[in-house]
C-alpha positions as YAML, in Angstrom:
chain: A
units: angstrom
residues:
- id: 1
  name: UNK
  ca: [-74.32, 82.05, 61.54]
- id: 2
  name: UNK
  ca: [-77.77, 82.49, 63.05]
- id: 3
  name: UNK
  ca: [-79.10, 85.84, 63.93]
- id: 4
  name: UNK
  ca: [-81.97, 86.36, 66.68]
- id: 5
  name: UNK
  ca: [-83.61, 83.75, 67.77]
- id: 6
  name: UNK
  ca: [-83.44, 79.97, 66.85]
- id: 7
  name: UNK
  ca: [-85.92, 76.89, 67.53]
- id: 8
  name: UNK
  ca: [-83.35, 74.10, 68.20]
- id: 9
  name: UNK
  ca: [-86.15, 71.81, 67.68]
- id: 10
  name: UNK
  ca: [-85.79, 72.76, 63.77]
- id: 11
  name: UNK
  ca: [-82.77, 72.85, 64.11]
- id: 12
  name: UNK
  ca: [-82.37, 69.67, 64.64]
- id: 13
  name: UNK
  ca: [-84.63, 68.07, 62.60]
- id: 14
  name: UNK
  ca: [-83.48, 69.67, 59.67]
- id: 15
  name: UNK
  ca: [-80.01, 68.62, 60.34]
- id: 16
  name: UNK
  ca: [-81.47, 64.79, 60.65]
- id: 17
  name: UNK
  ca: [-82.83, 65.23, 57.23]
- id: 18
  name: UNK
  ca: [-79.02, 65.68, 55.81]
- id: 19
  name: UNK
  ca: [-79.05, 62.60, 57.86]
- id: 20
  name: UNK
  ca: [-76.80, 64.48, 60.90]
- id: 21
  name: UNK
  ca: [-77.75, 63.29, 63.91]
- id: 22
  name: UNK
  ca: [-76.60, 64.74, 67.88]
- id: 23
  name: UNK
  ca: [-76.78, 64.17, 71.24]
- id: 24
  name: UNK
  ca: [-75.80, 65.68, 74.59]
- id: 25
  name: UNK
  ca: [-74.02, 63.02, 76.73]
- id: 26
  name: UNK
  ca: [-73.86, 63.84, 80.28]
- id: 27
  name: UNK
  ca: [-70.51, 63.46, 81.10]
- id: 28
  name: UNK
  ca: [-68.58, 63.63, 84.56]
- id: 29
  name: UNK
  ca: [-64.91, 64.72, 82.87]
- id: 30
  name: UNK
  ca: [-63.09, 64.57, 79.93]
- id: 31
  name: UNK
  ca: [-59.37, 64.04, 80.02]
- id: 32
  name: UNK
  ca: [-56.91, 64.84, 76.67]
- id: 33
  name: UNK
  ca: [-53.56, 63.71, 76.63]
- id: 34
  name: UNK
  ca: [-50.91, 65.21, 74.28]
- id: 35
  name: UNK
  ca: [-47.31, 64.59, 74.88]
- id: 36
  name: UNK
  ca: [-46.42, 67.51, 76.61]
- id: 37
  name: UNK
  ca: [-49.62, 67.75, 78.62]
- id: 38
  name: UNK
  ca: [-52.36, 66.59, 80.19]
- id: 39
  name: UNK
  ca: [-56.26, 68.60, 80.00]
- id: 40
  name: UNK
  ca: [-59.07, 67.76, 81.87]
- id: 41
  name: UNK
  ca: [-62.33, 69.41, 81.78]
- id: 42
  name: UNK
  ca: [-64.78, 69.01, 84.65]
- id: 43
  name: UNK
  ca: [-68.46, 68.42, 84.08]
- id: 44
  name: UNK
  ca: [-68.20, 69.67, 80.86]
- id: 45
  name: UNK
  ca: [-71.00, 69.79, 78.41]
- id: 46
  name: UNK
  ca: [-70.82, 67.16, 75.22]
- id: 47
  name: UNK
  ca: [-72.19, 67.12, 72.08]
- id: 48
  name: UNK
  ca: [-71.89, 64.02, 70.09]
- id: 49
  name: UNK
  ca: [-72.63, 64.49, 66.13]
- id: 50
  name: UNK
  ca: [-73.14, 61.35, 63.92]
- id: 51
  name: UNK
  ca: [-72.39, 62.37, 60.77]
- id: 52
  name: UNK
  ca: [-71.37, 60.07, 57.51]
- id: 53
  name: UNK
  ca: [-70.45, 57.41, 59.83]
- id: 54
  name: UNK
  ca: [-68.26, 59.62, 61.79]
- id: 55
  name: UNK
  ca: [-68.98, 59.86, 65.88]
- id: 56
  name: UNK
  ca: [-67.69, 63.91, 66.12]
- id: 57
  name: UNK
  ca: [-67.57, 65.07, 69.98]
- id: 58
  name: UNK
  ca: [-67.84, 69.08, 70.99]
- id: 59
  name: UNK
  ca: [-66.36, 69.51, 74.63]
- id: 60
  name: UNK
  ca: [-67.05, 72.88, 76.38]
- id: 61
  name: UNK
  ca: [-66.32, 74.24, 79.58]
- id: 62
  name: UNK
  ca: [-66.24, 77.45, 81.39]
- id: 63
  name: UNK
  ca: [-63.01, 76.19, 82.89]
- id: 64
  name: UNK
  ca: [-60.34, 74.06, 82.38]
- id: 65
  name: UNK
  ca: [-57.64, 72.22, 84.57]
- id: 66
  name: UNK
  ca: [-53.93, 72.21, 83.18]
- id: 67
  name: UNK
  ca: [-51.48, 69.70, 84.01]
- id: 68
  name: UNK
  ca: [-47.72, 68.78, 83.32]
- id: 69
  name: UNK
  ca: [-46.96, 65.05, 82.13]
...
């Protein structure tokens, strides 16, 4: 946990030397389908996270839009 302020600059590049590597995709939505449900999130903000040859994507979003199958 980081307290105060942060340089995501360093951040970053201290992350790359663990050999971590992200990006911010601009993305229009994002839809997730379960079997009981259906979520879409509207220009939501991604993060995706190379890391050990894994792609790992963060989705947030003030709101969200619920739907029924």
């Amino acid at each position: 946990m980081f307290f105060g302020k942060y340089d995501p600059d360093k951040i970053k590049e201290m992350l790359e030397k663990f050999g971590i590597k992200s990006e911010k995709l601009i993305v229009q939505e994002v839809v997730i389908k379960t079997k009981k449900k259906t979520i879409k999130f509207k220009n939501p903000d991604v993060l995706l996270t190379h890391v050990m040859d894994r792609d790992v994507y963060q989705i947030s979003e003030k709101e969200k839009k619920k739907g029924k199958k």
